[in-house]
N, C-alpha and C positions, 0 to 999 in steps of 0.2 A: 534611521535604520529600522523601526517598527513599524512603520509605513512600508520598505519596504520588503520588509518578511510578511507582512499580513498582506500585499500584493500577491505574491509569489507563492504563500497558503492559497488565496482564493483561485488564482491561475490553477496552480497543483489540484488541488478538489474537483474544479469544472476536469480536466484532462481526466482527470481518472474517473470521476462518474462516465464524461463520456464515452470511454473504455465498458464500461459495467453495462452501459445502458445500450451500444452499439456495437462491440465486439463480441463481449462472455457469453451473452445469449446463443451464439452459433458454438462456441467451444467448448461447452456443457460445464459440468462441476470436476477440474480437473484438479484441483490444488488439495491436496492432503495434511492442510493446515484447517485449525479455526481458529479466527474468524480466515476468511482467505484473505491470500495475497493482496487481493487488492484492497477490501475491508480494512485490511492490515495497513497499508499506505496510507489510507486516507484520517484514520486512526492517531498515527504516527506523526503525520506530516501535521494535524492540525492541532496535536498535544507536546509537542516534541518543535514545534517550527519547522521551516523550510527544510534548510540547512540537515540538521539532526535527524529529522522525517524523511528525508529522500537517501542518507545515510543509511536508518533502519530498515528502510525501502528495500535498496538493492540487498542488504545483508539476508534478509527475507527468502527476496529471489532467487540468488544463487543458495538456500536450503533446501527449495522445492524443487526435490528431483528424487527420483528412485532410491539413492543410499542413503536418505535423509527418513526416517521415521514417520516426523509428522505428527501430529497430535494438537493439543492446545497450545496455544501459544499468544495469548495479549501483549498489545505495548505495555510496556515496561516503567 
């Protein structure tokens, strides 16, 4: 089972760098979080495991939006 969560870390980390290094570039600095969203994932998924990281992932996600504040906010 820790073979395959430390799979599914390293999968998770290449996906979202790839995101950071090929996407975010064109979509400026839009997250009114820090670290951002995705810092935040990648954070999360590789202190927290797959499972619980991609949990705090999306919880993340659906906060950045307009009625959400914003501010500092590390994994936990």
């Amino acid at each position: 089972m820790k073979s395959l969560n430390r799979a599914l870390v390293i999968l998770l980390s290449f996906i979202i760098k790839s995101y950071q290094v090929s996407v975010s570039p064109f979509l400026g600095q839009n997250c009114r979080f820090d670290p951002s969203c995705s810092n935040y994932a990648l954070a999360s998924i590789r202190t927290k495991g797959a499972l619980v990281g991609v949990f705090l992932s999306i919880k993340r996600i659906l906060k950045c939006n307009p009625l959400h504040p914003g501010g500092h906010d590390p994994v936990k």
